[in-house]
N, C-alpha and C positions, 0 to 999 in steps of 0.2 A: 504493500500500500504506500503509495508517495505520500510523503509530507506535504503539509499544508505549506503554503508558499505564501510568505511577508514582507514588501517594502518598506521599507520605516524608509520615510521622509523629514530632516528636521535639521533648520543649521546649526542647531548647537550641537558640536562634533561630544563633549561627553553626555547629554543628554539620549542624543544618537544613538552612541558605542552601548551606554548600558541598557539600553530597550532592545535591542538586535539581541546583545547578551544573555537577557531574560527568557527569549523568544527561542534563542537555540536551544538554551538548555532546555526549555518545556517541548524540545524536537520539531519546531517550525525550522524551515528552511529561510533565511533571510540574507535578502541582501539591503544595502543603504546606500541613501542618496543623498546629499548635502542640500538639497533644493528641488522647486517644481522642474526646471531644465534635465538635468540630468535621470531624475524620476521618468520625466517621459522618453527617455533616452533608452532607460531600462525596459521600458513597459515594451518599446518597440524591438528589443529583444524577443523577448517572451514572455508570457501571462503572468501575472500573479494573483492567486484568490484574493490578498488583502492589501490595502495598500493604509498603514498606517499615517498620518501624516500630523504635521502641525498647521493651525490655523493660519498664523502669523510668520511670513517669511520675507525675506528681500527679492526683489525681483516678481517671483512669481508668487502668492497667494494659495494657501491651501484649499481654497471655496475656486478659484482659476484652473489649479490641478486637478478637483473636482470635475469642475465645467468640461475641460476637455477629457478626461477617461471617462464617462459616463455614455458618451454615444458610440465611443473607438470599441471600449470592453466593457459589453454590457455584463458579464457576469463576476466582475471583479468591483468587489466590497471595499468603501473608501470609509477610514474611523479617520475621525478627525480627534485631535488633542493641540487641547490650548491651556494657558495658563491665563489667556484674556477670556474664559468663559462667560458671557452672558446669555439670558435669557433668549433675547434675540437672534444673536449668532448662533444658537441651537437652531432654535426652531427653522434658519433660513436653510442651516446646513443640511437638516433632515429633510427639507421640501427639495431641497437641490440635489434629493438621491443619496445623499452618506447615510451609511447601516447603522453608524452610533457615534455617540458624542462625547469625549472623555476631557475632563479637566486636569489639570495639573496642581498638586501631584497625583499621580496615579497609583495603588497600588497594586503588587505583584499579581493577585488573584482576579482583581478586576482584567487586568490589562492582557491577561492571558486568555480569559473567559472569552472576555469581548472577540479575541482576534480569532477561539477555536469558534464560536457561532459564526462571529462571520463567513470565514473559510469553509464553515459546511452548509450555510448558504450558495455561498459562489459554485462550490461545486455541484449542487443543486441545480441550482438555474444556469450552468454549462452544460448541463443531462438533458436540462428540456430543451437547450439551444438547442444543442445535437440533434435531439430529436425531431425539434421544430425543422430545422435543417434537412434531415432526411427525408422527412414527410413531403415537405415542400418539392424539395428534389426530384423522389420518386414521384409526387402525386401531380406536382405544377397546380394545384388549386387551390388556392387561400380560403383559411377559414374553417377547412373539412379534418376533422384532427381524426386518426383512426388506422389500424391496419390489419380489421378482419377483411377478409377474402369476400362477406357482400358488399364491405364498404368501397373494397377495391373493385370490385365489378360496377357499383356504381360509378365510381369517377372516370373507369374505360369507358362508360357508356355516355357519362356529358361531357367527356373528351372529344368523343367522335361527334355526336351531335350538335355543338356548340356551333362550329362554325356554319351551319345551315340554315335556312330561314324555317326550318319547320317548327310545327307547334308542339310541345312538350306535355305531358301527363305527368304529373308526380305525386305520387300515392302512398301514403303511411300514417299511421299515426300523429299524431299531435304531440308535437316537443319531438320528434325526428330531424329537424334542421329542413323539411322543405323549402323555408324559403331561403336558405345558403345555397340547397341546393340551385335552386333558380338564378339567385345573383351572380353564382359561378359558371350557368351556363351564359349569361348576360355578359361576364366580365371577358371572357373565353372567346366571345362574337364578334364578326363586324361592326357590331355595333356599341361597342364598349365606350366609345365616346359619348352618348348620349345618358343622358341622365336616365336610369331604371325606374320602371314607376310600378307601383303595388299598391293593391287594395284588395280587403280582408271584406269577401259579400258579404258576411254574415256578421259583420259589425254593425252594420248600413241595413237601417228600416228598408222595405223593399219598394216601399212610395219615395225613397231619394237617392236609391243606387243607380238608376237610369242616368236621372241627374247628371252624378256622382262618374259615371262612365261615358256617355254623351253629349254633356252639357245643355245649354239650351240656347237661345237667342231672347233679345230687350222683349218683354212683355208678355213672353211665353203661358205665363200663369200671373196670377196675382202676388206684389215681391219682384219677379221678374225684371227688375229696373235696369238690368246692363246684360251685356253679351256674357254668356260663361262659357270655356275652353273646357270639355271632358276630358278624363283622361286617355282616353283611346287617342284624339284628338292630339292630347300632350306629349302623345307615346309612339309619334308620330317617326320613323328612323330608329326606333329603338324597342325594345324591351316590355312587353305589359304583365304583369304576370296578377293573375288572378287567382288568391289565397280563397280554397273553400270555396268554391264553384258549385257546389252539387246545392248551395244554397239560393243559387237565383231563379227566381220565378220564370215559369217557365213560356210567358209572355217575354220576358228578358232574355232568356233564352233564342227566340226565335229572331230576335235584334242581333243577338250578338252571333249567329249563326252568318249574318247577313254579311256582316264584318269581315268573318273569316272567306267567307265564298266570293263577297264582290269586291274586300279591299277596299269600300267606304262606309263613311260615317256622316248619320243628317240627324243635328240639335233637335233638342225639342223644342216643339214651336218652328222647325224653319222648313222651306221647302226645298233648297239646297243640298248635294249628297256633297262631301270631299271625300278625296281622295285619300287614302291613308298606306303608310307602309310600316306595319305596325309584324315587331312576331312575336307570339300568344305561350306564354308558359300558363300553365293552369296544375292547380293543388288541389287535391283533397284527402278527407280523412276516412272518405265514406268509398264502398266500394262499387265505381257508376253502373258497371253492367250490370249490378241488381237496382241501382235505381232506375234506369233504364226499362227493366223489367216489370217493375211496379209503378212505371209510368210518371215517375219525381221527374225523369230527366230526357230529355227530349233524344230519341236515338241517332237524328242526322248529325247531329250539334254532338254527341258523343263520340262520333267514326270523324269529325273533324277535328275532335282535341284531341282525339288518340291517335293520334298517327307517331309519335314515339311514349312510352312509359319507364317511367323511372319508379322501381318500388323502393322505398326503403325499410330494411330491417330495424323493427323495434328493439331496443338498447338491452331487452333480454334476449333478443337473440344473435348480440353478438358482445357475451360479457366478456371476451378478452381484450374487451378496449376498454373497458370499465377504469382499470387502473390510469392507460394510458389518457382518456379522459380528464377524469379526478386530478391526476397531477399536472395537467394544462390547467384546468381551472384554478388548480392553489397555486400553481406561476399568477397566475392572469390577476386573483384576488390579494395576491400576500403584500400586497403596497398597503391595504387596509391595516394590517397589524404592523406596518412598521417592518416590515421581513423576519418578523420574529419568526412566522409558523413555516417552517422549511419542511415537514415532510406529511405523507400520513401516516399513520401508526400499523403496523402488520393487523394487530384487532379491528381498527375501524378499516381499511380496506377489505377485509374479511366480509365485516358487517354489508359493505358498498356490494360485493359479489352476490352475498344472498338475498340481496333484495329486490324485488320482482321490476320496481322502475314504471309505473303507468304514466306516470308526467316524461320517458325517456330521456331523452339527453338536456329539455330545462331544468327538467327537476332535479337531474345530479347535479348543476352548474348550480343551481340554488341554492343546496344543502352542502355543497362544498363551504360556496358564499359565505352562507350559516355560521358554518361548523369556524370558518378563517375568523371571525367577529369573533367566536363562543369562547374561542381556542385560550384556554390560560396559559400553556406552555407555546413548546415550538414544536409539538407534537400533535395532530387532529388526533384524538382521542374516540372511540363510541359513544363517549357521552357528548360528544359533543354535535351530534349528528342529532337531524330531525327528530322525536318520535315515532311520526308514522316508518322510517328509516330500518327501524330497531325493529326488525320483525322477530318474532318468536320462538324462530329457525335460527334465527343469530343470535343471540343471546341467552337459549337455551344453552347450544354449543359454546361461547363462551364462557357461563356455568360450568357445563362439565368439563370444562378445562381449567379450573380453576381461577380462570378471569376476573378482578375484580371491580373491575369498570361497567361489568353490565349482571345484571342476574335473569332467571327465568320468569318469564310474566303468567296471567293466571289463563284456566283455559279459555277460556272468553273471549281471550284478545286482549288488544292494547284501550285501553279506554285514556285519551287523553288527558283528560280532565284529573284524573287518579292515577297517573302514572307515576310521577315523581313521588308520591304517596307509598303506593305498592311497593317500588323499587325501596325507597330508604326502610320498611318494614322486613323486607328478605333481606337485607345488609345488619339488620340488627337478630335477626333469629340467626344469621351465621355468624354472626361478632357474639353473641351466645348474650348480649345486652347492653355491651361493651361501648358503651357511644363512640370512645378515641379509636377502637379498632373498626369500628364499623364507619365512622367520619375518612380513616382513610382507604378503604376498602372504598368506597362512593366519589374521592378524590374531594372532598368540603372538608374545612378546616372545625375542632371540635364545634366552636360558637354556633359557627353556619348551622351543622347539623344539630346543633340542641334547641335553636331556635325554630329549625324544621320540625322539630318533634311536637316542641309546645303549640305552633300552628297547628298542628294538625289532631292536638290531644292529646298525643301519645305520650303519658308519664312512666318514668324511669319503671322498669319491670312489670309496663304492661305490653311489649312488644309482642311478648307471643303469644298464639292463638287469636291476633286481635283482627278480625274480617273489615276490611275496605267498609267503607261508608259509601 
């Protein structure tokens, strides 16, 4: 395993010399730099996880040093240390990207702490570059993070597709990423110049989605006081994609039929048709050939949008991106905590795998979210994941493994309202009444959890046997 790798930055040559000093012996790799000059000198050698530095220097400025490593290497951790600590000068330095703030003096444990979290940060967020890198690499489509074999069959498929004018199907679930998918075939096109434009039918009363897609002309209806441009209209060279199609009326329907077959579009209110050169991505959740069948969905207007389909697999059926997921998203959220939360924890990734996912890929970006806010350490925990999350399957198992961060719930299921209830009652029937061993057993310090108790009733030596309310 390589050393973690440290520039110390600072002109005062024995300040310098005894921080490097401190830094070997706790087996960082370190080298020094008298200044911001020669720092960047270094960097453009080779990386370094951390780059220690001082605020305060001649020539080049530590918050200067800052500014220029922060776009060159993004995965290298800038600490700043000053002896001019102020209020101020923290907080700018921390918006300006440095992982921590240290004042002068420093002492040995701080100093070392700081630079081992950093350092396993940086290599953190080098794993997701890499990865991010790869992805991009092999896949060329922004935004699509994943390397199951349906996810890669879809991207062979709006690979090929993209550059054509045909109209696109894209069929799955809700929280699958259709509309990524759509803007990826959008970005991919000749027509990526033009601005994309999207609208969600089933947001849109169905007395102003017409409107809403059409526009209309001065005096159309009552209101009607100026011209209005539809989207179709607006989507004129470019991109329309229509989120949730199987929801427009099927008068609406027979308009937008019109569209695709004559390539124009006439306001409401006007007698005028234009000419449009518009190409049609269309989504839905719902599966058309049976609305089709049940007569929801107009059949011509169906054999027009489907002239390519894209399905995509629901996120339980492709959990081995689960991981690869999850930790894009705690890249994406970890600026919320300050870069504190660098990993997730083997249990709560655990917990992420057994869980069935009906919200698919928003709802883990969610509870990631969540869990980076929740997070006390620099570790995503189980508890620190949703409820609904914590399914009964996963925290049974982590029970019989002795886990103490989650317990078995009752058979019933999870009742949210009494879960945090239930849970701290099986932490005290196995702390045998113990509040200090059962407070750490729960991850709450004793207070927390005695205060939880008296909330909730529960006095000293009535834990067991005592049934949910």
């Amino acid at each position: 395993m390589k050393k973690p790798s440290v520039l110390v930055v600072e002109d005062n040559d024995l300040e310098r010399q005894i921080t490097a000093e401190i830094l070997r012996e706790e087996g960082f790799a370190v080298e020094e730099a008298p200044g911001g000059k020669r720092a960047l000198e270094l960097l453009a050698l080779g990386s370094f996880d951390v780059v220690l530095t001082d605020l305060v220097m001649p020539g080049m400025s530590g918050e200067e040093l800052l500014a220029d490593i922060r776009p060159k290497y993004p995965a290298t951790q800038v600490v700043m240390v000053t002896a001019h600590g102020t209020i101020d000068s923290a907080v700018k330095a921390m918006k300006a990207g440095a992982f921590y703030y240290l004042t002068k003096p420093t002492d040995r444990e701080t100093l070392v702490m700081t630079a081992l979290k950093a350092a396993e940060l940086a290599n953190l967020q080098e794993e997701n570059l890499l990865l991010r890198s790869r992805l991009e690499g092999k896949l060329q489509i922004e935004g699509i993070v994943g390397q199951d074999p349906a996810i890669e069959e879809v991207i062979k498929i709006v690979r090929k597709v993209a550059p054509s004018n045909s109209t696109v199907l894209i069929q799955g679930e809700s929280g699958t990423g259709k509309e990524i998918i759509a803007r990826s075939i959008h970005k991919l096109s000749p027509r990526a110049s033009r601005p994309f434009v999207a609208i969600n039918c089933s947001a849109i009363p169905e007395n102003l989605i017409e409107n809403e897609l059409f526009g209309h002309e001065r005096g159309a209806f009552t209101g009607a006081t100026e011209r209005k441009i539809g989207l179709i209209e607006a989507a004129d060279k470019s991109t329309l994609f229509l989120d949730e199609i199987s929801d427009l009326g099927v008068g609406l329907q027979a308009k937008l039929l019109r569209v695709l077959q004559e390539k124009e579009v006439r306001r409401v209110g006007g007698n005028e048709s234009f000419h449009v050169d518009v190409r049609m991505v269309a989504a839905t959740n719902r599966n058309l050939a049976e609305e089709v069948a049940e007569q929801r969905f107009r059949e011509d207007l169906y054999y027009r949008v489907n002239v390519v389909t894209i399905t995509l697999p629901p996120l339980r059926s492709r959990r081995s991106d689960i991981p690869v997921l999850a930790n894009h998203f705690l890249a994406k959220y970890s600026h919320v905590a300050g870069g504190r939360v660098r990993e997730v924890s083997r249990e709560a990734m655990e917990v992420l795998l057994d869980y069935s996912w009906p919200g698919n890929i928003r709802q883990l970006e969610s509870a990631v979210e969540r869990a980076v806010l929740l997070c006390d350490g620099d570790r995503i925990m189980p508890r620190d994941l949703p409820a609904e999350v914590l399914s009964k399957k996963a925290l049974t198992r982590n029970a019989e493994r002795g886990r103490p961060d989650r317990f078995e719930i009752p058979p019933e299921g999870i009742n949210f309202d009494n879960l945090e209830r239930d849970l701290i009652m099986q932490a005290m029937e196995k702390a045998d009444g113990v509040i200090a061993k059962a407070a750490k057993m729960l991850g709450m310090s004793y207070r927390t959890l005695q205060y939880r108790l008296e909330k909730f009733g529960v006095k000293k030596g009535e834990s067991r046997g005592l049934e949910p309310k």
